[in-house]
C-alpha positions as CSV (number, residue, x, y, z in Angstrom):
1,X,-76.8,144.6,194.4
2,X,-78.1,143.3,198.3
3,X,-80.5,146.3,197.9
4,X,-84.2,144.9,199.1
5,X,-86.2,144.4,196.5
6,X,-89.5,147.3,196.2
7,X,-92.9,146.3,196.8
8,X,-93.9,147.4,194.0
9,X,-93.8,144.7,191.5
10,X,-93.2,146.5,188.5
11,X,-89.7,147.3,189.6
12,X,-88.8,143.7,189.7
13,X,-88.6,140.7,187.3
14,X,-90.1,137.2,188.4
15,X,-88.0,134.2,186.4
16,X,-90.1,131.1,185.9
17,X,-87.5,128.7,185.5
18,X,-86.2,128.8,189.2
19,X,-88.7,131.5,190.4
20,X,-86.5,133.7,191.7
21,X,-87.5,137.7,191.6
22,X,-84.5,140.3,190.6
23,X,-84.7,144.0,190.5
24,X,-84.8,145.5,187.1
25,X,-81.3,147.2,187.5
26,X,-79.7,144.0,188.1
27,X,-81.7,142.3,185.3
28,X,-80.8,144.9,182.9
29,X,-76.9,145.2,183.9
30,X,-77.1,141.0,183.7
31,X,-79.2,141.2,179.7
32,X,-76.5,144.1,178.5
33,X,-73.4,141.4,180.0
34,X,-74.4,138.7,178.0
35,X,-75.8,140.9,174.8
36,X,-72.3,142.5,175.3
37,X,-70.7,139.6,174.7
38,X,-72.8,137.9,172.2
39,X,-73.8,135.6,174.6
40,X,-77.6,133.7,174.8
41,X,-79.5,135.6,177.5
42,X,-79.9,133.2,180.6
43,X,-81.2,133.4,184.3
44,X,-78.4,134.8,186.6
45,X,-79.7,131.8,188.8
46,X,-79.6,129.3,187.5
47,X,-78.5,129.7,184.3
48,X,-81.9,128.1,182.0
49,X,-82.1,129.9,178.6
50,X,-84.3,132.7,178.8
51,X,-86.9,131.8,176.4
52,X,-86.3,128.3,175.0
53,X,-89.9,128.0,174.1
54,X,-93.6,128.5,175.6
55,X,-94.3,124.7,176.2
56,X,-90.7,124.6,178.3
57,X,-91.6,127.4,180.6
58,X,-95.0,126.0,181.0
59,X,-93.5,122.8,182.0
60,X,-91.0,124.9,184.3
61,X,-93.7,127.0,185.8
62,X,-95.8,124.2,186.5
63,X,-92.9,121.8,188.1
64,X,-92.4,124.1,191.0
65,X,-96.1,125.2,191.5
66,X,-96.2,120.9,192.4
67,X,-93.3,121.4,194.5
68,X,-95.4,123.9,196.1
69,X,-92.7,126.8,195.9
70,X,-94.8,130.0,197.3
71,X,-93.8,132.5,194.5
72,X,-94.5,130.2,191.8
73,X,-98.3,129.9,193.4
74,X,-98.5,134.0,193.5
75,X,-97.4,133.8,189.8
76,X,-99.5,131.3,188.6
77,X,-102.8,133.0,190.9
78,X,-101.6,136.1,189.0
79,X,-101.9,134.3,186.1
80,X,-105.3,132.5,186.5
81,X,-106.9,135.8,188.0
82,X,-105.6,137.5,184.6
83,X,-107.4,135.3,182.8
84,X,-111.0,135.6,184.2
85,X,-110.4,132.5,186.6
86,X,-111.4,134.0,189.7
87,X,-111.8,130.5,191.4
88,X,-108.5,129.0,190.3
89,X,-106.9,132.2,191.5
């Protein structure tokens, strides 16, 4: 939509596999496509299954946290601080 995305983070959606952050609008018109269609829901980016399993997106998440991409270290801070793991965060 080329609309900037809100600060507030509610109003977005973070994907681990390429961790890229889409509004909600464009999320939902993307999930209603592919359900549309019958289709298995995948990132708009770069088109990873949405939920292939826990161990895979951990695996994701943590491949570009090492490749030191920035939003994947917000996410997994977020994560940590979540947790109770005020130091790792």
């Amino acid at each position: 939509c080329c609309l900037p995305l809100s600060l507030d983070t509610k109003k977005s959606v973070s994907y681990l596999c390429c961790s890229k952050v889409i509004c909600n609008g464009c999320n939902f018109a993307n999930v209603l496509r592919e359900y549309k269609q019958k289709l298995n829901i995948r990132c708009p980016f770069c088109r990873h299954l949405y939920r292939e399993s826990e161990e895979e997106n951990e695996r994701r998440r943590k491949e570009r946290f090492e490749a030191n991409d920035p939003i994947a270290v917000r996410e997994m801070g977020k994560t940590h601080y979540g947790d109770g793991d005020y130091e790792r965060a």
